[in-house]
C-alpha positions, 0 to 999 in steps of 0.5 A: 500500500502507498503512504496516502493509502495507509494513512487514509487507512488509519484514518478511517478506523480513527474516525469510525472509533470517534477519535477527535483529529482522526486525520491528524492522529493518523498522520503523526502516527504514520510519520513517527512510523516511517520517520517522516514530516507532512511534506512527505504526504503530501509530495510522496504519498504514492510511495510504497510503505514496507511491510513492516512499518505498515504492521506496526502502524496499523498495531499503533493506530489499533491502540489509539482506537483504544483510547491509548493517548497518542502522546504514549505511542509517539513516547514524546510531547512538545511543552515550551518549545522543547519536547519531553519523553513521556509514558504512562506514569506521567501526565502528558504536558498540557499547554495550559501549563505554558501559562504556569511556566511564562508567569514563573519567568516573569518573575524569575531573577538569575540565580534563583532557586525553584522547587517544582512540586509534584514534577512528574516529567519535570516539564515545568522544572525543566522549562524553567531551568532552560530558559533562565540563567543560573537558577537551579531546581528541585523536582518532587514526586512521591511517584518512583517511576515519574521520577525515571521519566523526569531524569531522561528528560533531565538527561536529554534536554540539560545534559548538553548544550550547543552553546560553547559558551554555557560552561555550567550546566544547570543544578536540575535534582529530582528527589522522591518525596511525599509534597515536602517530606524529604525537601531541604532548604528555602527555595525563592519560588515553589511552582506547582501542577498538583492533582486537583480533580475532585474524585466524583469527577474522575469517572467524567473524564475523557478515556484517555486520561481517566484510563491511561493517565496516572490517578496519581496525577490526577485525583485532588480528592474530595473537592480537589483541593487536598494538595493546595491545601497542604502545599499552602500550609506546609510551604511556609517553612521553605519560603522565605519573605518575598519568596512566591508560591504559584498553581495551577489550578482547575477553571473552578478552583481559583476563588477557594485556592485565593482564600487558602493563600490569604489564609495562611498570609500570602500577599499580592495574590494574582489570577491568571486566566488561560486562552480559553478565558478560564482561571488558569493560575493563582500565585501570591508573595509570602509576607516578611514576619514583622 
């Protein structure tokens, strides 16, 4: 069969499944496959796919008609113009969290240094660390196998540079922790995208992530707040005065989690919408003790 036919192929089973971006799921697929770009499509369609690669495409394009993400065939996501190694153990990077990073960067001064907490892929951490001069970083998780997936994308995207003037790389440390349970030190920033689905809406889902996502990732508890409420309370201890705290939040959350940072003191409490226009991010300042 010819790219264009086995492509279609794809497609049809895709959308017969009611995949949304059937077209779209059936090209990357093919070209992660067949190591090719769109262009290929388009120029070449009527090439000969191998045998091969048409029975491993067709095996791919029968776990996406599962439901399986195709972020979790391909192995990879793009997040802040890099692209992150991902599995099953992680929460595939959602550009709604580029809004968490680029508030993180607005106020991230060289030399700083920055706790990602509840890193999974370390997308965040990672950012952050790329695209800033001399900070360094400590990424928590309680979850063992996130962390391995934190590390490659640690190992692949700041283990080497093309500048030959970068003479330090950046201090990026993965620790396995229970929120702050092995943390040490003050940090100038604490960024997080912890869990914030109430349990009861879990089973409201898409299956792609109520079924292949990590719950671990995913369940915020009863209201969804659990984890804000104990970062909030517990990150007193690891922030000093002036030092800021920022979240993601779900669309609904923002008025609950700005109580919560009032509460326990934070100051200069900002909201920052997505580009849908929800509630995306709330961050706030912690107060010096008088």
């Amino acid at each position: 069969m010819t790219y264009g036919e086995v492509c279609k192929k794809g497609e049809t089973v895709l959308a017969e499944a009611g995949i949304e971006e059937a077209q779209l799921n059936a090209r990357l697929l093919l070209e992660y496959v067949c190591g090719t770009s769109r262009s290929d499509l388009l120029a070449h369609g009527d090439r000969e796919v191998a045998k091969e690669e048409q029975r491993l495409y067709e095996r791919l394009i029968a776990k996406r008609r599962d439901k399986i993400p195709l972020q979790q065939l391909t192995g990879s996501q793009g997040f802040m113009g890099l692209e992150f190694s991902v599995n099953e153990h992680v929460l595939i990077p959602r550009q709604d969290t580029e809004i968490l990073v680029e508030e993180v960067l607005k106020n991230l001064h060289d030399g700083m240094r920055i706790l990602d907490m509840c890193t999974g892929s370390g997308c965040i951490l990672i950012s952050l660390l790329h695209y800033s001069n001399d900070c360094t970083g400590v990424g928590a998780d309680i979850s063992g196998e996130a962390l391995q997936v934190a590390e490659e994308n640690k190992r692949r995207l700041l283990g080497t540079s093309a500048d030959a003037r970068l003479q330090e790389l950046p201090d990026c440390t993965f620790v396995r922790s229970d929120l702050f349970e092995n943390i040490e030190g003050r940090f100038d920033i604490i960024v997080s995208n912890p869990p914030y689905i109430s349990a009861g809406e879990i089973e409201t889902l898409m299956p792609e992530v109520r079924d292949h996502e990590p719950r671990l990732a995913l369940d915020g508890g009863g209201d969804g707040l659990f984890f804000y409420r104990r970062i909030i309370a517990e990150s007193g201890g690891y922030l000093p005065g002036g030092g800021m705290l920022f979240f993601e939040i779900g669309y609904n959350q923002a008025e609950a989690v700005v109580v919560l940072m009032e509460e326990a003191g934070f100051l200069e409490i900002t909201t920052v919408k997505d580009y849908a226009g929800l509630d995306r991010v709330v961050y706030g300042t912690k107060g010096f003790a008088p």
